[in-house]
PDB file of N, CA, C and O in Angstrom:
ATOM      1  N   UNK A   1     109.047  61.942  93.899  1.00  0.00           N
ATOM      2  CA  UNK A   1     108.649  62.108  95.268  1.00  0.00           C
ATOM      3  C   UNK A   1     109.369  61.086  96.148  1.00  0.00           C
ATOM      4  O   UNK A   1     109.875  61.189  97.265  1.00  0.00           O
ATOM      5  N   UNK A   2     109.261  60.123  95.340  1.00  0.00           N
ATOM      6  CA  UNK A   2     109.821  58.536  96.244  1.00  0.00           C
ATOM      7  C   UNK A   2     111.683  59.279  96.783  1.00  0.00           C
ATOM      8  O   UNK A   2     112.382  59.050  97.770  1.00  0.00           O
ATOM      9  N   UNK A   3     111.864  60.079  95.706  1.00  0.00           N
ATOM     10  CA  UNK A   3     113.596  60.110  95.737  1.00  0.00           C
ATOM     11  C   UNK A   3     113.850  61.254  97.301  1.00  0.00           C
ATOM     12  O   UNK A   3     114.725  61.187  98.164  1.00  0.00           O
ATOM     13  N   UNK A   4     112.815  62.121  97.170  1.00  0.00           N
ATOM     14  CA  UNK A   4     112.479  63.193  98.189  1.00  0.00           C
ATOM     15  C   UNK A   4     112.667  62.484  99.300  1.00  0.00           C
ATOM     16  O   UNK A   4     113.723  62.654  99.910  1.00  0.00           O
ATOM     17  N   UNK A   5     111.657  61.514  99.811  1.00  0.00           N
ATOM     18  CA  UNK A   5     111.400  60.489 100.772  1.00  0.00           C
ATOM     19  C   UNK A   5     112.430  59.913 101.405  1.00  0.00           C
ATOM     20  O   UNK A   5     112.521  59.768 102.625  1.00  0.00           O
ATOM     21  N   UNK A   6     113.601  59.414 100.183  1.00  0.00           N
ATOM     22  CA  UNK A   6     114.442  58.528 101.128  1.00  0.00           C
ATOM     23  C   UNK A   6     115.707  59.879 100.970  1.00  0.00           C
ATOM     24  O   UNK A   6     116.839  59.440 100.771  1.00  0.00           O
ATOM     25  N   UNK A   7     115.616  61.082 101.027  1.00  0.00           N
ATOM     26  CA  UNK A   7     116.066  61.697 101.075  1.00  0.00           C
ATOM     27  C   UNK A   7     115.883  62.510 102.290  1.00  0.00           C
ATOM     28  O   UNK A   7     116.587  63.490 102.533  1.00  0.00           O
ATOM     29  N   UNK A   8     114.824  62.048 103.138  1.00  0.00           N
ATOM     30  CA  UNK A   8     114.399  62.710 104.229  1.00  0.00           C
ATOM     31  C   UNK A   8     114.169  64.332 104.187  1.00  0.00           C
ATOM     32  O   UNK A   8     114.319  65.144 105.099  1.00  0.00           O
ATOM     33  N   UNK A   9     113.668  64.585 102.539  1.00  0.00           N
ATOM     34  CA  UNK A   9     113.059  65.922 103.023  1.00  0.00           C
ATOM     35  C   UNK A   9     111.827  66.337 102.770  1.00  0.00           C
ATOM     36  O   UNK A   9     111.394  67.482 102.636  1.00  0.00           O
ATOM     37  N   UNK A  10     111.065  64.854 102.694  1.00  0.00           N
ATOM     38  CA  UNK A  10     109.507  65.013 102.476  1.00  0.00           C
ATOM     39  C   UNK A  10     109.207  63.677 103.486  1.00  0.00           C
ATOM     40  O   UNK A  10     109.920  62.675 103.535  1.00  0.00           O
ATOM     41  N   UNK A  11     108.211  63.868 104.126  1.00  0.00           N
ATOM     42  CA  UNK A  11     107.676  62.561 105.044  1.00  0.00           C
ATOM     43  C   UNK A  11     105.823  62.608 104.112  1.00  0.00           C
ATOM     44  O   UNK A  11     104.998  63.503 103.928  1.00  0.00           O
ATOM     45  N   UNK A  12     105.884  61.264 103.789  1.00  0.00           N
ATOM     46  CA  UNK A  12     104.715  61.408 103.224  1.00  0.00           C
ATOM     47  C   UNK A  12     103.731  60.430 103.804  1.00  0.00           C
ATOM     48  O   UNK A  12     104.367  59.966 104.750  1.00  0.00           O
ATOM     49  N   UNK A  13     102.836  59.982 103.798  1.00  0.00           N
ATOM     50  CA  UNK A  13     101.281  59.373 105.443  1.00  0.00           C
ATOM     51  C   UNK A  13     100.609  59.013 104.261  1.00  0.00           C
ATOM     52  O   UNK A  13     100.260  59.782 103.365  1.00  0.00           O
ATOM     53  N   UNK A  14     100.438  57.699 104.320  1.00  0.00           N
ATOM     54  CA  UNK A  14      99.568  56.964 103.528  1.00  0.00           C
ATOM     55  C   UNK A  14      98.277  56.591 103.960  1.00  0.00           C
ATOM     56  O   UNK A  14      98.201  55.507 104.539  1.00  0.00           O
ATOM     57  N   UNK A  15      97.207  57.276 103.801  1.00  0.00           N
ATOM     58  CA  UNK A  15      95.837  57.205 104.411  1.00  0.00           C
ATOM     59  C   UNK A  15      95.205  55.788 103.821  1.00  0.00           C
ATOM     60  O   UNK A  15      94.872  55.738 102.637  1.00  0.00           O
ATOM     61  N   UNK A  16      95.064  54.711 104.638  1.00  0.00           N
ATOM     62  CA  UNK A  16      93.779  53.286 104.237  1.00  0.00           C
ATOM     63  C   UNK A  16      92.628  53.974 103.747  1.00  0.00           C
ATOM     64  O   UNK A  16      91.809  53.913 104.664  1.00  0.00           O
ATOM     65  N   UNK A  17      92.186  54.528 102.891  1.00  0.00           N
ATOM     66  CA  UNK A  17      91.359  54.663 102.539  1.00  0.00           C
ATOM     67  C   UNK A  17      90.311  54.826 101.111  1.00  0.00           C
ATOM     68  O   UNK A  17      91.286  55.290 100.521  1.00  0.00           O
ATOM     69  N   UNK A  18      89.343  54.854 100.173  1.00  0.00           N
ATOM     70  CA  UNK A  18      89.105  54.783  98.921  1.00  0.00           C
ATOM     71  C   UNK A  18      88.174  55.718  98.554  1.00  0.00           C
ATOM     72  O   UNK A  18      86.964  55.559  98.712  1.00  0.00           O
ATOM     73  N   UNK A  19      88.650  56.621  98.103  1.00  0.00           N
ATOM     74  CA  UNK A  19      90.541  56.234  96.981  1.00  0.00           C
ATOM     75  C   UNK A  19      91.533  56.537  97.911  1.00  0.00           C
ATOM     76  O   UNK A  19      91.286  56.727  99.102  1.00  0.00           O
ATOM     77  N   UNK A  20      92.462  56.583  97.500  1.00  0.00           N
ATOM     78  CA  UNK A  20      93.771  56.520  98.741  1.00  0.00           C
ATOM     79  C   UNK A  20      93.875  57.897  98.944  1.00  0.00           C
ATOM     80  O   UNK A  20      93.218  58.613  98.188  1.00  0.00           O
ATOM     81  N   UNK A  21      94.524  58.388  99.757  1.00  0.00           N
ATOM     82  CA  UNK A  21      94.988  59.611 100.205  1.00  0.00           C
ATOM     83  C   UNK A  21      96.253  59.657 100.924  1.00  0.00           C
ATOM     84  O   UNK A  21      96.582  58.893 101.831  1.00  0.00           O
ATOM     85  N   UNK A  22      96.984  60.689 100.407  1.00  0.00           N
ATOM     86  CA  UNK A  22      98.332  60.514 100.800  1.00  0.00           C
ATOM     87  C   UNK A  22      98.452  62.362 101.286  1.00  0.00           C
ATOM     88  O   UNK A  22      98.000  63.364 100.731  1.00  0.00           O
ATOM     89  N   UNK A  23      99.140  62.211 102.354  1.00  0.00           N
ATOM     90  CA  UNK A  23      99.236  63.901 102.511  1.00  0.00           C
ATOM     91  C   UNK A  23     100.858  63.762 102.514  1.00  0.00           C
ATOM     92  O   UNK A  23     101.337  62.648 102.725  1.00  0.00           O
ATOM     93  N   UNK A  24     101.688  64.852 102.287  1.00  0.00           N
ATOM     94  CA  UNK A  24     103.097  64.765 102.114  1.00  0.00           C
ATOM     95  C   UNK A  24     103.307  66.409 103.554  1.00  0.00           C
ATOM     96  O   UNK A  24     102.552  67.242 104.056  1.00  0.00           O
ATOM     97  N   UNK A  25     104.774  66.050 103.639  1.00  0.00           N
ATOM     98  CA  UNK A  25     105.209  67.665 103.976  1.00  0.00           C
ATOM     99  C   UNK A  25     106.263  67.463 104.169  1.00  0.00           C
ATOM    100  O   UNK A  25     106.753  66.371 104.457  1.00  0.00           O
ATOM    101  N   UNK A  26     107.016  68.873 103.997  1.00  0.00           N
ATOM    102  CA  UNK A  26     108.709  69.042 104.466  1.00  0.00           C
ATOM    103  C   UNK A  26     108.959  68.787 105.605  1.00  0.00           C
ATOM    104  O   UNK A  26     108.277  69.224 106.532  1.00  0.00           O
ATOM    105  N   UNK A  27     110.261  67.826 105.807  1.00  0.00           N
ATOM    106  CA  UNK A  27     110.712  68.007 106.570  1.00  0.00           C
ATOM    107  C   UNK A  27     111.941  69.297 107.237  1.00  0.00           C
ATOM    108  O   UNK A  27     112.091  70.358 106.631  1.00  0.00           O
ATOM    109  N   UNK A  28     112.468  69.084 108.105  1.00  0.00           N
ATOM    110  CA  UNK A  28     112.964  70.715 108.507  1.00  0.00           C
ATOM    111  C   UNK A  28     114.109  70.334 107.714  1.00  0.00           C
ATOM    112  O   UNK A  28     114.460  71.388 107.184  1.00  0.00           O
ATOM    113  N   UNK A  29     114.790  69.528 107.385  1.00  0.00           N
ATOM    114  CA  UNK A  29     116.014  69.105 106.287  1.00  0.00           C
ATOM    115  C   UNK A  29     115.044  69.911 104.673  1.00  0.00           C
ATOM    116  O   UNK A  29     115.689  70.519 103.820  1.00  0.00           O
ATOM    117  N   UNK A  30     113.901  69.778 104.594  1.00  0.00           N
ATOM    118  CA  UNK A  30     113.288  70.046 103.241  1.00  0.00           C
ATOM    119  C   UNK A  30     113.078  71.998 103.276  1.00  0.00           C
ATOM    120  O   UNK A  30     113.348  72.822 102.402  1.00  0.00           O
ATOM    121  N   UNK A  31     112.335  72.234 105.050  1.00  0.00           N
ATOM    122  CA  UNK A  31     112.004  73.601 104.584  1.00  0.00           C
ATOM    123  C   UNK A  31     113.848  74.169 104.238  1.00  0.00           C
ATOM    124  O   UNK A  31     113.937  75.020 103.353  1.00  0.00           O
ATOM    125  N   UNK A  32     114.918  73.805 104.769  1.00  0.00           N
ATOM    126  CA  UNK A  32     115.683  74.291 104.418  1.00  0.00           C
ATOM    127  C   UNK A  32     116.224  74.783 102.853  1.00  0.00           C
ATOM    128  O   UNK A  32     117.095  75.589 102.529  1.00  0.00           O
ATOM    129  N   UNK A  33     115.391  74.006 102.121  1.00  0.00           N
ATOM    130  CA  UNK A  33     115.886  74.104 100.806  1.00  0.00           C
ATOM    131  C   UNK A  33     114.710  75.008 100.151  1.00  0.00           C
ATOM    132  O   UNK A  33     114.388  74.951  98.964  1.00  0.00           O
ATOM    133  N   UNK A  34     114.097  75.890 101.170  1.00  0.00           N
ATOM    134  CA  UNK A  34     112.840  76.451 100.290  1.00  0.00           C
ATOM    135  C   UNK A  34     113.619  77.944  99.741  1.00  0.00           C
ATOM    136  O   UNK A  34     113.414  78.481  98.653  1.00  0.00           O
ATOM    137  N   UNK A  35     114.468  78.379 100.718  1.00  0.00           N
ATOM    138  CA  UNK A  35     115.152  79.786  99.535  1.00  0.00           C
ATOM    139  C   UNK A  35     116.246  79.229  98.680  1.00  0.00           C
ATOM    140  O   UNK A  35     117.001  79.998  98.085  1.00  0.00           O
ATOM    141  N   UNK A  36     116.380  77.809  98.582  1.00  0.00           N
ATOM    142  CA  UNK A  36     117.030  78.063  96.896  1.00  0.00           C
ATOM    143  C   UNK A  36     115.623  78.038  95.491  1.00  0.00           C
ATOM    144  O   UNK A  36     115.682  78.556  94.376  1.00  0.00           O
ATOM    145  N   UNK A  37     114.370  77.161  96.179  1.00  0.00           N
ATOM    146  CA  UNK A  37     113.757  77.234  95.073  1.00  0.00           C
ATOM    147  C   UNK A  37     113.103  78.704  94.969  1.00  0.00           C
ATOM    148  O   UNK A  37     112.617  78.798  93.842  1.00  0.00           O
ATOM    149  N   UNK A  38     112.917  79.797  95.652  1.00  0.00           N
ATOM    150  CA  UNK A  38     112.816  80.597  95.731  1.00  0.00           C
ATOM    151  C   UNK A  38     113.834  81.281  95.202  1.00  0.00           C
ATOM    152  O   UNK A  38     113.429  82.353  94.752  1.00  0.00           O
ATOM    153  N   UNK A  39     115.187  81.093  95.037  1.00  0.00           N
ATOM    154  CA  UNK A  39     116.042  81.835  94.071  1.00  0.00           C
ATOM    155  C   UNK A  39     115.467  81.137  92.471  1.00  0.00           C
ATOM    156  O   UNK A  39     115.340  81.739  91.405  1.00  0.00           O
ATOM    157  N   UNK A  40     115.234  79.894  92.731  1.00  0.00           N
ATOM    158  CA  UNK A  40     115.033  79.232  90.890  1.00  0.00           C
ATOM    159  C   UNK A  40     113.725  79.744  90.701  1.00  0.00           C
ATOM    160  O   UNK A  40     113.631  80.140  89.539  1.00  0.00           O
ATOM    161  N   UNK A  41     112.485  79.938  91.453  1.00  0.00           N
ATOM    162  CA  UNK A  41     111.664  80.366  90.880  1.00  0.00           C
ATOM    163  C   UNK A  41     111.444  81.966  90.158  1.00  0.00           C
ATOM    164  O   UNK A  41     110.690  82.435  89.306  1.00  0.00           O
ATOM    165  N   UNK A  42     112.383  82.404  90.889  1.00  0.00           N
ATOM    166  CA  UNK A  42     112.597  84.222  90.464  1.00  0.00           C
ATOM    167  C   UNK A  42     113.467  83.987  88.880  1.00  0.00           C
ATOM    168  O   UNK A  42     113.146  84.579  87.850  1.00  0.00           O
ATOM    169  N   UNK A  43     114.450  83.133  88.975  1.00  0.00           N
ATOM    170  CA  UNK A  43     114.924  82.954  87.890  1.00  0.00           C
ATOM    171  C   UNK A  43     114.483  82.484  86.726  1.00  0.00           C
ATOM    172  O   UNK A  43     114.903  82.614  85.576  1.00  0.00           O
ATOM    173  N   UNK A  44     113.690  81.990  87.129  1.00  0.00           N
ATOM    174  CA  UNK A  44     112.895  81.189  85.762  1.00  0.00           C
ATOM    175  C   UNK A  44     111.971  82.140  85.454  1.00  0.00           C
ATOM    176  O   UNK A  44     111.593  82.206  84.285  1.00  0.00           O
ATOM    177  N   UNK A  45     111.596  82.779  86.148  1.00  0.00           N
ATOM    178  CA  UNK A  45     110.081  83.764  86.121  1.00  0.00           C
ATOM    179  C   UNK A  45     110.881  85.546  85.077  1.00  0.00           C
ATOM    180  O   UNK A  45     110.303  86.470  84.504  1.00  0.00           O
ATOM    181  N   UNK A  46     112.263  85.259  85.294  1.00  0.00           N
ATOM    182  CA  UNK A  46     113.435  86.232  84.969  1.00  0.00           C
ATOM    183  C   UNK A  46     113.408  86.147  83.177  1.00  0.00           C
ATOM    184  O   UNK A  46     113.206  86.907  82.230  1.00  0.00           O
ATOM    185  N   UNK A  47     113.786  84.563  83.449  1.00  0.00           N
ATOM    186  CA  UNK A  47     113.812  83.988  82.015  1.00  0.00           C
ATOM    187  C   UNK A  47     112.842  84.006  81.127  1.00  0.00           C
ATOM    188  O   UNK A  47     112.990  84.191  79.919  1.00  0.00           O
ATOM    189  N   UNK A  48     111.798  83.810  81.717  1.00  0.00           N
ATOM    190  CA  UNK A  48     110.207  84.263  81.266  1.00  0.00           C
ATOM    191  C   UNK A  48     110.351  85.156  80.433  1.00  0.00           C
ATOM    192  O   UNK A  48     110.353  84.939  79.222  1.00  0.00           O
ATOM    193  N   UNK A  49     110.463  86.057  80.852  1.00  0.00           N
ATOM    194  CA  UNK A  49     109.971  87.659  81.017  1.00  0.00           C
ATOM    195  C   UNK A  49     111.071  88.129  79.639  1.00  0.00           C
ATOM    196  O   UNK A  49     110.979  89.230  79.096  1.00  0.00           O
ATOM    197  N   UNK A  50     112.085  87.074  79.230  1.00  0.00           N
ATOM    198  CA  UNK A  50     112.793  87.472  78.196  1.00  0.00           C
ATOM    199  C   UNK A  50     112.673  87.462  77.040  1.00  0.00           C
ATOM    200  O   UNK A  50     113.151  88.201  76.179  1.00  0.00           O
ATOM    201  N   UNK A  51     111.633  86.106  76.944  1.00  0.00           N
ATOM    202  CA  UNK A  51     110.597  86.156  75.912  1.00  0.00           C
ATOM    203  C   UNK A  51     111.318  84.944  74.577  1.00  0.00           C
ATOM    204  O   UNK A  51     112.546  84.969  74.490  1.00  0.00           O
ATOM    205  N   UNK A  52     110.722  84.178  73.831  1.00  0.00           N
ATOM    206  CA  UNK A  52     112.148  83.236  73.223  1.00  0.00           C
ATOM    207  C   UNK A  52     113.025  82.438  73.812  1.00  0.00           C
ATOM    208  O   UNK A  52     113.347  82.514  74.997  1.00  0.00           O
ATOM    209  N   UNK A  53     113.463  81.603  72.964  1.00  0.00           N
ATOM    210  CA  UNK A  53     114.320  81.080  73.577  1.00  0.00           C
ATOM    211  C   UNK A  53     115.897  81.438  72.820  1.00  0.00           C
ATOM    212  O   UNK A  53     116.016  80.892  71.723  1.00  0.00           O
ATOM    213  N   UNK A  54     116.975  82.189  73.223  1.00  0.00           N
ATOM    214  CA  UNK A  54     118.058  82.780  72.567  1.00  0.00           C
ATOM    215  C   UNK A  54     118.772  81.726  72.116  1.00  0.00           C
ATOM    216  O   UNK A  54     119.811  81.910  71.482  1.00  0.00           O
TER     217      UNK A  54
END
């Protein structure tokens, strides 16, 4: 997450509070990268479905 962060495509808010609370979210540098994981998640879900590992 930390690597996300100084990568500027997650901003994450550290709440003072107990227990701690942290809320995260994309930044618009981050939603940009949501249709490649959307290509890896079809793919993996592809790979799934093949059953084994070849």
């Amino acid at each position: 997450m930390r690597a996300l962060e100084e990568a500027w495509l997650v901003l994450c808010t550290v709440f003072p509070e107990v227990p701690p609370r942290v809320e995260c979210r994309l930044t618009d540098d981050g939603l940009r990268l949501l249709p490649v994981v959307e290509v890896m998640r079809k793919f993996c879900l592809w790979l799934k479905s093949r059953g084994g590992s070849e």
